[in-house]
Each structure stands twice: as structure tokens, then as C-alpha cells.
Backbone as JSON Lines, residues from 0, in Angstrom:
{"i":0,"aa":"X","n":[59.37,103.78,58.01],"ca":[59.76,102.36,58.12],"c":[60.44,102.14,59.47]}
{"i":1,"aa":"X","n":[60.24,101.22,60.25],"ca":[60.69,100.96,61.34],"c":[61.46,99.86,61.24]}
{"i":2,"aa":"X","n":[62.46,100.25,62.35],"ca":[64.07,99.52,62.29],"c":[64.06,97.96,61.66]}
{"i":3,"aa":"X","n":[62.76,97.24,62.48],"ca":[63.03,96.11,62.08],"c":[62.16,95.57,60.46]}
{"i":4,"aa":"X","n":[61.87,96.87,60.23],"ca":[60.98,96.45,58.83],"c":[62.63,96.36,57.85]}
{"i":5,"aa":"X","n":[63.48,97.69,58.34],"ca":[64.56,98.1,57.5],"c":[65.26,96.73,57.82]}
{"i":6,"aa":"X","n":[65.67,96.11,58.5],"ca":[66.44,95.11,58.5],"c":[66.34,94.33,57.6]}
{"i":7,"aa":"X","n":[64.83,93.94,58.0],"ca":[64.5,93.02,56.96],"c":[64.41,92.67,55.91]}
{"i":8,"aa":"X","n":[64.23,94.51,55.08],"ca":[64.38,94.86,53.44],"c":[66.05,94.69,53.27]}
{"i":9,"aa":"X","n":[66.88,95.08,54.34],"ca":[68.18,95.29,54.19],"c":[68.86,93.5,53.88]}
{"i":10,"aa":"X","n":[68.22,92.38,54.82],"ca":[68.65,91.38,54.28],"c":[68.0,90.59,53.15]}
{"i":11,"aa":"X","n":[67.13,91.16,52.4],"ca":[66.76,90.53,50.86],"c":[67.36,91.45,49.65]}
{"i":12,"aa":"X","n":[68.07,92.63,49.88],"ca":[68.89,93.05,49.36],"c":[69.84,92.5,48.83]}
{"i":13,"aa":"X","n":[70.38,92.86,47.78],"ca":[71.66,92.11,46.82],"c":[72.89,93.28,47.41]}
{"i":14,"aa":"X","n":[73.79,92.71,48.03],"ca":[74.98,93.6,48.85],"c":[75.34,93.92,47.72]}
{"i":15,"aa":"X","n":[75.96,94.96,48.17],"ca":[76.91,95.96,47.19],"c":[77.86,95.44,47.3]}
{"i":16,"aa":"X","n":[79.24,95.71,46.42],"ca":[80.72,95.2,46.7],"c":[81.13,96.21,47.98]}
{"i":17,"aa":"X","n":[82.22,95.96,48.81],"ca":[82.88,97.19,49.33],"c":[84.2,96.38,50.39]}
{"i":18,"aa":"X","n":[85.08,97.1,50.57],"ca":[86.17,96.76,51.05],"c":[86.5,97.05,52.74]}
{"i":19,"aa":"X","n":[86.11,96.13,53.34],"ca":[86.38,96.02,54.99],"c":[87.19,95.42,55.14]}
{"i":20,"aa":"X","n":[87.0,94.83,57.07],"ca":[87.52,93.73,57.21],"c":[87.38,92.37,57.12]}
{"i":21,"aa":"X","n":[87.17,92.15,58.09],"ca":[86.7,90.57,58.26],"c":[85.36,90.36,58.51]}
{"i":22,"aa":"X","n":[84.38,91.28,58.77],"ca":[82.87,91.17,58.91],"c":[82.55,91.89,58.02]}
{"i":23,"aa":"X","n":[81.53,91.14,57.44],"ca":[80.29,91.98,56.43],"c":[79.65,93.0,56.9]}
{"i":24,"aa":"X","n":[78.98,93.9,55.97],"ca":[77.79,95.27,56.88],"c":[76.81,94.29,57.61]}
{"i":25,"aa":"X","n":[76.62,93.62,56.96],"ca":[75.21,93.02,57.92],"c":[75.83,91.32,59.12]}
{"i":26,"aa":"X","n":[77.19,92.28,59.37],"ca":[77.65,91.31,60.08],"c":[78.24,89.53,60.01]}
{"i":27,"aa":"X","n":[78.26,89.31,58.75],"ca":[78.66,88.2,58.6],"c":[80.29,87.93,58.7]}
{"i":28,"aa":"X","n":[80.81,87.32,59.25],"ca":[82.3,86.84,59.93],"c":[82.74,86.08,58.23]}
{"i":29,"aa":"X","n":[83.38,86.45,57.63],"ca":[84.56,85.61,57.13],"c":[84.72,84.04,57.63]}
{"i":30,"aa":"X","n":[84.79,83.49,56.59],"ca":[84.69,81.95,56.52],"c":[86.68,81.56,57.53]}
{"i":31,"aa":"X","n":[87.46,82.14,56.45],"ca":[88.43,81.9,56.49],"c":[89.5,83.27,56.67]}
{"i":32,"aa":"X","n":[89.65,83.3,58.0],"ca":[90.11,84.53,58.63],"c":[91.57,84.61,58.67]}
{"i":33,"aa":"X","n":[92.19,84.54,57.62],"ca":[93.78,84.59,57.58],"c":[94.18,85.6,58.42]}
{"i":34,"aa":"X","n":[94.93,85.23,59.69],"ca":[95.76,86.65,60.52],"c":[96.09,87.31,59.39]}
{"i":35,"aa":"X","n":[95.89,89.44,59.75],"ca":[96.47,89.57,58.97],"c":[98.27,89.96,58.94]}
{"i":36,"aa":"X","n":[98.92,89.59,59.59],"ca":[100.54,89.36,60.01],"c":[100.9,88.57,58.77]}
{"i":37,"aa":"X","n":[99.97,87.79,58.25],"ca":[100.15,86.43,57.08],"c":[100.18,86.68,56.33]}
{"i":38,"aa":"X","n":[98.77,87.85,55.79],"ca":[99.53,88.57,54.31],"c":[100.07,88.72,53.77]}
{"i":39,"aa":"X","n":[100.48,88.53,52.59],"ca":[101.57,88.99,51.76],"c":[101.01,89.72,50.43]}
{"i":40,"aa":"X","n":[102.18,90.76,50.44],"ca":[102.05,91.23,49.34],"c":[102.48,90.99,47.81]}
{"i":41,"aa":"X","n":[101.77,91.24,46.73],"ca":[102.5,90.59,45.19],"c":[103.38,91.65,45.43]}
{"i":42,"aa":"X","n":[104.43,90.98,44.45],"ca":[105.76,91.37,44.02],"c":[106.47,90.95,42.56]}
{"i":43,"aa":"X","n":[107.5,91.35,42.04],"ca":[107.31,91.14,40.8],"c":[108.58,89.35,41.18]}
{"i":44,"aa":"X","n":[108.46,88.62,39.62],"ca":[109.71,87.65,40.06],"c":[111.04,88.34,39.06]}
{"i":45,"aa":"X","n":[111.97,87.14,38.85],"ca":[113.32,87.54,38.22],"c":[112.85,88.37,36.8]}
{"i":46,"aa":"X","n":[112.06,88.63,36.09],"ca":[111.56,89.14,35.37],"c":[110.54,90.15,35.12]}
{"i":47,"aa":"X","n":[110.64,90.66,36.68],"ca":[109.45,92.01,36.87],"c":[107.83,91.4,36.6]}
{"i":48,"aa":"X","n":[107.88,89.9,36.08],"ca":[105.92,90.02,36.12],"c":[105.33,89.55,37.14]}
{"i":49,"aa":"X","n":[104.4,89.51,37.38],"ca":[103.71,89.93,39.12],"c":[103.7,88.34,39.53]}
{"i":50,"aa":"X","n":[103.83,87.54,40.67],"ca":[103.68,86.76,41.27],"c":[102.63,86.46,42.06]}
{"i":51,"aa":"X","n":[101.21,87.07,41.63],"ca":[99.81,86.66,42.25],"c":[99.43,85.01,42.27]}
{"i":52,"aa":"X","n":[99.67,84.6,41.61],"ca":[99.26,83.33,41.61],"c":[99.8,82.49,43.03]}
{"i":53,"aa":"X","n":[101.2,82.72,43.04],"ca":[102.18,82.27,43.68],"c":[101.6,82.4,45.39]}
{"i":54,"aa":"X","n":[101.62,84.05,45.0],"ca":[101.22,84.65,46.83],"c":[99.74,83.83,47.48]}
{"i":55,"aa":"X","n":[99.24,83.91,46.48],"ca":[97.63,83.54,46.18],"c":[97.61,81.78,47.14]}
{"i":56,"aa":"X","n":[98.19,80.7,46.36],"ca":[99.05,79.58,46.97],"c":[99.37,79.57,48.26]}
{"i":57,"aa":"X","n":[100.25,80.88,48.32],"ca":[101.14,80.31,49.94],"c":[100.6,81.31,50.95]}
{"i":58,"aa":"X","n":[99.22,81.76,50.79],"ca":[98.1,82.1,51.58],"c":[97.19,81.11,51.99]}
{"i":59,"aa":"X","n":[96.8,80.32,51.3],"ca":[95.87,78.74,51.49],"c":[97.23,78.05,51.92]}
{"i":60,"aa":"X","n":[98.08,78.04,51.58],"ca":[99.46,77.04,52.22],"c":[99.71,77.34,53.56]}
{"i":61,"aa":"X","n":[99.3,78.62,54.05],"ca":[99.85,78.83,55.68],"c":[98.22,78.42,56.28]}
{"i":62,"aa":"X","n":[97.18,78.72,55.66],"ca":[96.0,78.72,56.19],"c":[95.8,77.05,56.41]}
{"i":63,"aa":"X","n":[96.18,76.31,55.17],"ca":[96.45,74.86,55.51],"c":[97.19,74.44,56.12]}
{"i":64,"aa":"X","n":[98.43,74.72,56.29],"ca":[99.4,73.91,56.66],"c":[100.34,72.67,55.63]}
{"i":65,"aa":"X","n":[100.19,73.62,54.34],"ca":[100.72,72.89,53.72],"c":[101.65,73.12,53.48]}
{"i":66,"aa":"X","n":[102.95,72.61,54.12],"ca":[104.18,72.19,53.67],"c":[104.23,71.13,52.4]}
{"i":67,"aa":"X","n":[105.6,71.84,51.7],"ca":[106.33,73.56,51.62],"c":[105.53,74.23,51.01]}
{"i":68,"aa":"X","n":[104.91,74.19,50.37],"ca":[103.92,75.34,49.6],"c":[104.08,76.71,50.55]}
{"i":69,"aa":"X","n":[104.24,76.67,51.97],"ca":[104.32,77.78,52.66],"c":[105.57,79.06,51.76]}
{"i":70,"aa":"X","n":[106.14,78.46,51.59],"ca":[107.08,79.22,50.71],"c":[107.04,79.28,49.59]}
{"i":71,"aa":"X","n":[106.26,78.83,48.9],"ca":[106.08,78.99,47.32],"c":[106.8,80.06,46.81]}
{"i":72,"aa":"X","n":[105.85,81.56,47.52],"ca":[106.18,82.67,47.07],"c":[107.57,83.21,47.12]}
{"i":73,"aa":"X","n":[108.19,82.73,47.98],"ca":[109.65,83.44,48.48],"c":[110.61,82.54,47.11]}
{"i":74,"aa":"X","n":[110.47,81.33,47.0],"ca":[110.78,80.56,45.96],"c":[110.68,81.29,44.66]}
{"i":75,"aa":"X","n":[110.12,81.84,44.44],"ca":[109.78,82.78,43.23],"c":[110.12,83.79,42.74]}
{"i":76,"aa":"X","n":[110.61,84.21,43.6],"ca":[111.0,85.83,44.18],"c":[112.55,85.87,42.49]}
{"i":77,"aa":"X","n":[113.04,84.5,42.65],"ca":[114.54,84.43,41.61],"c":[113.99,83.7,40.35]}
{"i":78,"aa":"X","n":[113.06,83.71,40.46],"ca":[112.36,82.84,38.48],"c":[111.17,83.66,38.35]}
{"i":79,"aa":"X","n":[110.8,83.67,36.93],"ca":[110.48,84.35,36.13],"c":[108.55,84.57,36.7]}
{"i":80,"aa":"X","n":[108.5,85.37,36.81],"ca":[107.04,85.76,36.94],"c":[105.83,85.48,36.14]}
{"i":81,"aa":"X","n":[104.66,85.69,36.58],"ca":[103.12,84.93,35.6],"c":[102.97,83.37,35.92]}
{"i":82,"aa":"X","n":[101.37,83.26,35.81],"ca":[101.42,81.98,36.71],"c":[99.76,81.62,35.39]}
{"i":83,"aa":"X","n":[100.28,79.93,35.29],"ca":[99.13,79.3,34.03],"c":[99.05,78.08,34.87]}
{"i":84,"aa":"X","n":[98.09,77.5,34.67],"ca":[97.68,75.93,35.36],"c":[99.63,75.45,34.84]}
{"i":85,"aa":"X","n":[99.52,74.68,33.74],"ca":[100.82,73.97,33.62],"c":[101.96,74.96,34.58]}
{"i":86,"aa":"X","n":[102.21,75.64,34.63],"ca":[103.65,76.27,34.92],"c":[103.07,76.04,36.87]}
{"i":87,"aa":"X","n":[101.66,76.2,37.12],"ca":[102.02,75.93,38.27],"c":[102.3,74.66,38.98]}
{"i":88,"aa":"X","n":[101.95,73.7,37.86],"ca":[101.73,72.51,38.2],"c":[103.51,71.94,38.0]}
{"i":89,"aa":"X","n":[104.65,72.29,37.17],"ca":[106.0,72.4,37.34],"c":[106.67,72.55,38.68]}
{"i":90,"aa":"X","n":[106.02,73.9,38.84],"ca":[106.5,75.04,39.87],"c":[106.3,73.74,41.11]}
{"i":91,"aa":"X","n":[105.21,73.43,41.75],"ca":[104.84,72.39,42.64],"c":[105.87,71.72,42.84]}
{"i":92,"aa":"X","n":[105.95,70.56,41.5],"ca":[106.56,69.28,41.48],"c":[108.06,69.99,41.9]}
{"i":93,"aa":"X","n":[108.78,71.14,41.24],"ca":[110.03,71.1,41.42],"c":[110.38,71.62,42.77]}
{"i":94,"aa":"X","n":[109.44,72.48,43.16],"ca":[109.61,73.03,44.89],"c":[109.62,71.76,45.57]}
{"i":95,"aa":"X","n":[108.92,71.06,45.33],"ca":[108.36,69.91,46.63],"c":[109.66,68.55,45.98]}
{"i":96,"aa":"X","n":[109.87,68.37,45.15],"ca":[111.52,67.65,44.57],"c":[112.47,67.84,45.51]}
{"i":97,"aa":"X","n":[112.92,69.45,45.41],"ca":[113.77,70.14,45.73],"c":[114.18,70.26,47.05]}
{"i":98,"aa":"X","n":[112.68,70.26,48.26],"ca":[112.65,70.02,49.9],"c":[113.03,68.62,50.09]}
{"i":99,"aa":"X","n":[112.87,67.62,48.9],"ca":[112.49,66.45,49.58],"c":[111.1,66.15,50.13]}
{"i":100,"aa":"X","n":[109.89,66.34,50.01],"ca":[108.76,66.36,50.38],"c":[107.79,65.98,49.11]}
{"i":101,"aa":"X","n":[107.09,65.19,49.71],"ca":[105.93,64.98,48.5],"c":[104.78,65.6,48.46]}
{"i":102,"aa":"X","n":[104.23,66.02,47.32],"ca":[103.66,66.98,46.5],"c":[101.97,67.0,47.05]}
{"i":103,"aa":"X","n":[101.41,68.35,47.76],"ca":[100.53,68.06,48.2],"c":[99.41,68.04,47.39]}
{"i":104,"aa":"X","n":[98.44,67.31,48.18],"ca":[97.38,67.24,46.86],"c":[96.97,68.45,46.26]}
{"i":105,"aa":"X","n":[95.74,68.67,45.41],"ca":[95.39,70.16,44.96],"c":[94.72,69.7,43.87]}
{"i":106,"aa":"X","n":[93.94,70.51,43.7],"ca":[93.11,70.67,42.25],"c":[93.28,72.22,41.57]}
{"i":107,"aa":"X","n":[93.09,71.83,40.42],"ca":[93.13,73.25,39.72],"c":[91.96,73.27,38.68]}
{"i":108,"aa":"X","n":[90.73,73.97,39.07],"ca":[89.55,74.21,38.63],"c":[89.62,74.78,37.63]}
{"i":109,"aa":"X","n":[88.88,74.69,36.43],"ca":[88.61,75.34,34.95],"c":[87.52,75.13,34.5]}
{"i":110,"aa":"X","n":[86.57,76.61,35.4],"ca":[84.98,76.32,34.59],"c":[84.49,77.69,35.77]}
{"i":111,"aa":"X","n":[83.31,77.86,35.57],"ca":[82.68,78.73,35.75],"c":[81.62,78.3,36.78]}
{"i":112,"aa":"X","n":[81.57,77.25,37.29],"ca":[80.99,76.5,38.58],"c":[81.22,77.22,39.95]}
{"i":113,"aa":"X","n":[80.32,77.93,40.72],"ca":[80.9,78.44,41.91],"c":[80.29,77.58,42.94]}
{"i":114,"aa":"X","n":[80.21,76.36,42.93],"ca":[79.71,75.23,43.88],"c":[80.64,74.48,44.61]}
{"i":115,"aa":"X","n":[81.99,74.75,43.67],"ca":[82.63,74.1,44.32],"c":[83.51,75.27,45.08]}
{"i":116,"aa":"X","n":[84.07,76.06,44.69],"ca":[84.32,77.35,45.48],"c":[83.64,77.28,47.11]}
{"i":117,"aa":"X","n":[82.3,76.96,46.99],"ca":[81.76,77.23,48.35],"c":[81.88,75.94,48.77]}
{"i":118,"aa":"X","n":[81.85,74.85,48.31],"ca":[82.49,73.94,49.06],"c":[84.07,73.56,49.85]}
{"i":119,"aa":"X","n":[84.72,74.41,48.82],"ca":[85.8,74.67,49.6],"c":[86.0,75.26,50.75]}
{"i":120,"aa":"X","n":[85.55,76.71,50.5],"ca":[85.55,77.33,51.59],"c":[85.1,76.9,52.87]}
{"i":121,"aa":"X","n":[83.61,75.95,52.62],"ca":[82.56,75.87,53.86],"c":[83.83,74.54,54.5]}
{"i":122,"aa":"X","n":[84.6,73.92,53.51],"ca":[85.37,72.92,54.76],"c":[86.94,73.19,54.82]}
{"i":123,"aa":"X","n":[86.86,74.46,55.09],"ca":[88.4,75.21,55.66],"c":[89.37,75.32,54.07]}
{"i":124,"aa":"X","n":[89.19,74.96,52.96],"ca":[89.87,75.04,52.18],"c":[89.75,76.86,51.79]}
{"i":125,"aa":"X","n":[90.93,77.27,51.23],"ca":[91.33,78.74,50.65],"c":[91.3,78.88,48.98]}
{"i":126,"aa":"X","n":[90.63,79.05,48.06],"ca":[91.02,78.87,46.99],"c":[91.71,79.66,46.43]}
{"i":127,"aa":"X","n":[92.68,79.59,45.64],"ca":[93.0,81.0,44.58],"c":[92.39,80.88,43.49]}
{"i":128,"aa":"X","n":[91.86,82.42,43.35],"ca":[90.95,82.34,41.92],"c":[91.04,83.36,41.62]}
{"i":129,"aa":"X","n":[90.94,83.43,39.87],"ca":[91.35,84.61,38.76],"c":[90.0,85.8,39.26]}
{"i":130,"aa":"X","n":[90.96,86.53,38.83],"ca":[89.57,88.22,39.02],"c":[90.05,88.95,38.46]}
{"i":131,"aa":"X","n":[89.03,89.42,37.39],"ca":[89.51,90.41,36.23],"c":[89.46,91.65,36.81]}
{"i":132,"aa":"X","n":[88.63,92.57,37.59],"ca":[88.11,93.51,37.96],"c":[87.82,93.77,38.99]}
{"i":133,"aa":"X","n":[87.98,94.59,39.67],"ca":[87.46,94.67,41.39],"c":[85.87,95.47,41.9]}
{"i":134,"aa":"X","n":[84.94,94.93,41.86],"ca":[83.61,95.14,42.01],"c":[83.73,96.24,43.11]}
{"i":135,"aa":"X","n":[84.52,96.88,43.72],"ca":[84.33,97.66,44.62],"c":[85.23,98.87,44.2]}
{"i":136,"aa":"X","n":[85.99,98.73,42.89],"ca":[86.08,100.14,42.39],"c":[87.31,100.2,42.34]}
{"i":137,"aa":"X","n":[88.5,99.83,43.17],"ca":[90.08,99.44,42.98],"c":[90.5,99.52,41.87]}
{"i":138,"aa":"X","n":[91.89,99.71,41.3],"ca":[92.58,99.5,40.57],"c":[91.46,100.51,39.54]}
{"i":139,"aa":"X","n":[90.65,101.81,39.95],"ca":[90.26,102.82,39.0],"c":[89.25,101.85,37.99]}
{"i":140,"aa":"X","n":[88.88,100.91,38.23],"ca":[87.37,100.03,37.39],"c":[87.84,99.2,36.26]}
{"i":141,"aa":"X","n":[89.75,99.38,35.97],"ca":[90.02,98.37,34.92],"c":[89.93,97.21,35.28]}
{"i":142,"aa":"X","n":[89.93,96.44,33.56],"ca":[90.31,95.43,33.68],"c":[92.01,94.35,34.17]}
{"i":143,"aa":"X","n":[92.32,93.48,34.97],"ca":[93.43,93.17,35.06],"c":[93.34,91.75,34.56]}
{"i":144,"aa":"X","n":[94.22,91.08,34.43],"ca":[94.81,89.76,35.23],"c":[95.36,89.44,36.39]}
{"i":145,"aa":"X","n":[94.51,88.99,37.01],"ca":[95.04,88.56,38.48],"c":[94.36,87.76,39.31]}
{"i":146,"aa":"X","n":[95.1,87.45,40.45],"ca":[94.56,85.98,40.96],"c":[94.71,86.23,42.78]}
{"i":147,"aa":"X","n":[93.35,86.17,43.68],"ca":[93.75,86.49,44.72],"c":[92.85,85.17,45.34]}
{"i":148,"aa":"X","n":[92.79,85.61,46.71],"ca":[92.57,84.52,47.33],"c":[90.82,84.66,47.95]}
{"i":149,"aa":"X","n":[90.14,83.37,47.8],"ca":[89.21,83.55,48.26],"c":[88.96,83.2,49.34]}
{"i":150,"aa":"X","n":[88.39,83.78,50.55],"ca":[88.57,83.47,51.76],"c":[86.68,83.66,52.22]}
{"i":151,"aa":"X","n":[85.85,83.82,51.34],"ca":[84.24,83.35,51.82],"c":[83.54,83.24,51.08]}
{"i":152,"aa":"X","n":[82.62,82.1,50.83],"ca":[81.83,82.08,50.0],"c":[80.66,81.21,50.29]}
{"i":153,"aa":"X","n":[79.14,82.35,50.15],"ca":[77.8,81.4,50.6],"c":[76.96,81.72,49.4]}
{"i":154,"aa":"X","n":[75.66,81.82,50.1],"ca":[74.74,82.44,49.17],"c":[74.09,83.95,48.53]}
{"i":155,"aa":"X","n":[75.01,84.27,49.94],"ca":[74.91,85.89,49.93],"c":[76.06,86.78,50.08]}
{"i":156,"aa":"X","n":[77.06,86.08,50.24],"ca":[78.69,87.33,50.02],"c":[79.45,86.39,49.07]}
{"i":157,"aa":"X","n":[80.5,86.23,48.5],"ca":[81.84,85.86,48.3],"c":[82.7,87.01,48.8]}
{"i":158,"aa":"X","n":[83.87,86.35,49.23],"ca":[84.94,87.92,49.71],"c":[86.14,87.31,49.52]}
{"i":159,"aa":"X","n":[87.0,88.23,48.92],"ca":[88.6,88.04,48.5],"c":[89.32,89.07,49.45]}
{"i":160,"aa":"X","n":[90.75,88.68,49.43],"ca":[91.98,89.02,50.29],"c":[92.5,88.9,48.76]}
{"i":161,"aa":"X","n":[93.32,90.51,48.32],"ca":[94.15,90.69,47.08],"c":[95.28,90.92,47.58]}
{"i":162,"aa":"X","n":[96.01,90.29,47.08],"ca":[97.21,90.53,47.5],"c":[98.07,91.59,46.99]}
{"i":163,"aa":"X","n":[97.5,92.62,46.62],"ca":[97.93,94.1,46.07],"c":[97.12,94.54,46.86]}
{"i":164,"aa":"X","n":[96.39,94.29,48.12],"ca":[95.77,95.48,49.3],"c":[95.78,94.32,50.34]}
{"i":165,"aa":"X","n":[97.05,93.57,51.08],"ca":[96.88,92.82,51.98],"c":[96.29,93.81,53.25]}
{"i":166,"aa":"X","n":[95.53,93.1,54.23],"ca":[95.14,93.51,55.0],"c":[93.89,94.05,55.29]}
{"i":167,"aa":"X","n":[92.74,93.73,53.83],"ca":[91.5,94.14,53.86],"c":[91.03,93.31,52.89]}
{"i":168,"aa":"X","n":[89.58,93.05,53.13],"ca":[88.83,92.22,52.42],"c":[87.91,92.65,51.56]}
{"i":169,"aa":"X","n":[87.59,92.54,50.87],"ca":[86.74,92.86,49.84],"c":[85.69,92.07,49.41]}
{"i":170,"aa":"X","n":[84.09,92.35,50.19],"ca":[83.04,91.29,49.7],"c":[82.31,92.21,48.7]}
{"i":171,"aa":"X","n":[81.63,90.93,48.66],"ca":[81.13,91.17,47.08],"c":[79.65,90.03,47.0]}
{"i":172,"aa":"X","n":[78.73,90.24,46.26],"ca":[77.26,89.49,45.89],"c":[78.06,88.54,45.0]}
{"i":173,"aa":"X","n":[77.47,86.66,44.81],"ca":[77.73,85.73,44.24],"c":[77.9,86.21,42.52]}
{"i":174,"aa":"X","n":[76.89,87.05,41.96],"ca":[76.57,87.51,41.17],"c":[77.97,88.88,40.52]}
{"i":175,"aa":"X","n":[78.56,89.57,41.62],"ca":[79.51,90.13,41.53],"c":[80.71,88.92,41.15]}
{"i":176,"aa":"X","n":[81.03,88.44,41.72],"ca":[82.28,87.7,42.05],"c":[82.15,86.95,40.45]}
{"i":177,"aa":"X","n":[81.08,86.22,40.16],"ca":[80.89,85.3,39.38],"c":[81.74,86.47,37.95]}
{"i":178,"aa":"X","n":[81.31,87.7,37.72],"ca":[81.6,88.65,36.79],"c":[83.24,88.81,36.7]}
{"i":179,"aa":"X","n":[83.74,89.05,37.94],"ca":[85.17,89.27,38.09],"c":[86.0,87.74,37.93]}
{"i":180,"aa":"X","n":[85.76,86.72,38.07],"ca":[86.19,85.36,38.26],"c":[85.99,85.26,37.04]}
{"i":181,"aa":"X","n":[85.17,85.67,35.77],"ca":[85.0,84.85,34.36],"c":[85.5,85.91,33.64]}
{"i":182,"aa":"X","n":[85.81,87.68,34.11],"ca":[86.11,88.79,33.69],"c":[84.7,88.72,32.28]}
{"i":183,"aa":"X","n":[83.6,89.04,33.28],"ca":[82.44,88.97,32.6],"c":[82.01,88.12,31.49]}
{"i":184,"aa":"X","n":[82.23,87.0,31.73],"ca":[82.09,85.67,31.0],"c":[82.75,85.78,29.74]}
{"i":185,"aa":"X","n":[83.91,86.74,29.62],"ca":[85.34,86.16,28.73],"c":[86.16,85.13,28.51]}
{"i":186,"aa":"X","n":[86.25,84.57,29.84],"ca":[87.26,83.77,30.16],"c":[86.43,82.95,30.99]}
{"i":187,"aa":"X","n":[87.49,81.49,30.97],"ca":[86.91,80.72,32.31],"c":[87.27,80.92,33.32]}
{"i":188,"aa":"X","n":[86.96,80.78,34.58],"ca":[87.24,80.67,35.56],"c":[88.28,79.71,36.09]}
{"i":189,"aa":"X","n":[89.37,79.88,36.93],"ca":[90.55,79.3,37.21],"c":[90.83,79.07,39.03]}
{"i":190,"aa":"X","n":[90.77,78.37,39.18],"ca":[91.33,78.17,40.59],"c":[92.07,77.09,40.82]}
{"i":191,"aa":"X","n":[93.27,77.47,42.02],"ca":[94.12,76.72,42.07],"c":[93.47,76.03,44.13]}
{"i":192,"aa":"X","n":[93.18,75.21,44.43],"ca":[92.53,74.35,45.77],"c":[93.6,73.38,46.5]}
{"i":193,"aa":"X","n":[94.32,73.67,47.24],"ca":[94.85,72.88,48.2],"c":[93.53,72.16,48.86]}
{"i":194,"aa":"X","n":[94.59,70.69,49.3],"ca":[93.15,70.15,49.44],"c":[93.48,69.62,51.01]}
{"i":195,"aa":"X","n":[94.88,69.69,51.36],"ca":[94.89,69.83,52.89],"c":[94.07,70.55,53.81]}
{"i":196,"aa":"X","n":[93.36,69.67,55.03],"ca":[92.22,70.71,55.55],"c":[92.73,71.33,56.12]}
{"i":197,"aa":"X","n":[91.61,72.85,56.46],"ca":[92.11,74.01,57.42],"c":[91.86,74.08,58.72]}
{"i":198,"aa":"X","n":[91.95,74.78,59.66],"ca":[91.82,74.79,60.88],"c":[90.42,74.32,61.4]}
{"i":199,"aa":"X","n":[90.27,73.98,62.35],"ca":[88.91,73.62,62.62],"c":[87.8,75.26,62.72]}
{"i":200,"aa":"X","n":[86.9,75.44,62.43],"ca":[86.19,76.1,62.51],"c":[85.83,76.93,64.38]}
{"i":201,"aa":"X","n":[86.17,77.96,64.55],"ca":[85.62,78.75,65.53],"c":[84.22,78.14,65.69]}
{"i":202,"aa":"X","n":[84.23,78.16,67.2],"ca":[83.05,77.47,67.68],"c":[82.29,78.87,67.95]}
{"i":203,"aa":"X","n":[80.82,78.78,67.77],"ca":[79.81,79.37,68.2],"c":[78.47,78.89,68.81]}
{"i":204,"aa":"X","n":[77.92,79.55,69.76],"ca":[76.59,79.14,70.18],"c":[75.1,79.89,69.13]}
């Protein structure tokens, strides 16, 4: 087989999961390239349970520019840990009360639709979204609860930034992601969407 026959089989291929950086094997750039200086890592809150949701938030909050949400997480750090649509939708109102600032917009998705996921992404938005399992083998192949951030999504990758391995990305086939986001069609799918836009898009020729 010659190089460019292999290419060619190589891009009708269904990608494997696997954990890089910011470019795919077959070279595709990340939609939404959070420095990684921005990262943050989960941590537990006043009650030891994990604050993914939170971190998840004030990753699309720096990537937006959404004040205060930028601090969500640090806010958290002294109340009780675990994160549900209602409790985040509290959490919001009383942070953004509390600055004096009004409450930025956002949606919080409940369904198994990944259309809008890629619509987010394709216009600078970050989503946080639930992932039962890590398609690339992490966390030893269990199942979890947890919620990281999605930072690409087309027809041929989705890729998350977990915030229990800041600093590397993890893509994955639509078909993968769709499994870990419903924890194999157990559950629905959950995302939390700032709806402040993101940076303008890197120009290319």
C-alpha cells in the first residue's frame, strides 16, 4: 500500500480514543484551545465530594470571559461538594448576588442530542458535560461520575480536557463520546453552556 493509499484508508477510519495534546493523530487542531496555565484541577469542597462540575464551569468561564463565573471554583472550595442542574443553578444566582453582577446567560442541556454540543463548540462556546468512562482507558476502564469540559466537537473527533488530568486532551470518535456522555445510554446526557461568546477563532489560510 502506498503512503497516499494509507492516508486515505487512515481518514475513513473510525479514530480510536487516546490522550494528547491539542492536535489529533491525523492532525486536527482543537476547536477550543484553553492555555494550559488555565487548567485546573478537581478538588474536593467543605465536604470532601469532588467539585467537577464547578471546575468544568470556570474553564468555559475563563475561555468566555464570563464574569464571575471565573471563580466559581475557588467559591466552592468552603461549601459542600457534587454538582445537579438545580444546585448549579442556586450556586450561579448566589455567586453572581453576592459580586453584585448579573447572572450570565447559560443553558443546561438534558438529552442525548450531540448537535448542539457541536454547535457550541463550532461558535467558541466550552461545554461541560457528564462522562461516565474514559474511552482511552483512564481511571483503569471504570465507571465514574463526572463532568469535564468539552473543548471539540465535529464529525470525526469530540475531545475533552478532565479536570483530574489537566493539561492533556483526550479525543475520542462521536460514537465514543456519545457512550461516555449517556454512560452507555444509562443516563441522560447533561451539560452545563455558557452562552457568552469565545474568542474569535485563529485565522487560517
Amino acid at each position: 500500500m502506498n503512503r497516499i493509499a494509507a492516508l486515505l484508508l487512515f481518514a475513513t477510519m473510525t479514530p480510536a480514543a487516546t490522550v494528547r495534546g491539542p492536535v489529533a493523530v491525523d492532525g486536527t487542531e482543537v476547536q477550543l484551545d484553553l492555555p494550559r496555565e488555565l487548567h485546573v484541577r478537581n478538588r474536593g469542597g467543605s465536604d470532601g465530594a469532588g467539585l467537577c462540575v464547578f471546575a468544568s464551569i470556570k474553564h468555559a468561564a475563563l475561555w468566555q470571559s464570563a464574569e464571575p463565573l471565573e471563580r466559581i471554583f475557588e467559591y466552592m472550595f468552603t461549601r459542600p461538594g457534587g454538582g445537579w442542574p438545580a444546585k448549579v443553578d442556586q450556586v450561579i444566582r448566589t455567586l453572581c448576588q453576592e459580586a453584585g453582577r448579573p447572572v450570565p446567560e447559560y443553558l443546561q442541556v438534558q438529552d442525548n442530542d450531540l448537535e448542539i454540543l457541536r454547535l457550541a463548540c463550532r461558535t467558541g462556546r466550552m461545554p461541560g458535560v457528564t462522562y461516565g468512562f474514559s474511552p482511552a482507558g483512564r481511571y483503569g476502564g471504570a465507571r465514574i461520575s463526572h463532568m469535564v469540559s468539552l473543548v471539540h466537537a465535529d464529525d470525526k473527533w469530540f475531545a475533552i480536557l478532565d479536570n483530574n488530568f489537566p493539561g492533556t486532551i483526550e479525543w475520542m470518535s462521536p460514537t465514543e463520546f456519545r457512550k461516555t456522555y449517556t454512560q452507555n445510554g444509562r443516563w441522560t446526557g447533561w451539560a452545563v453552556i455558557l452562552l457568552d461568546g469565545g474568542p474569535p477563532p485563529v485565522p487560517w489560510n
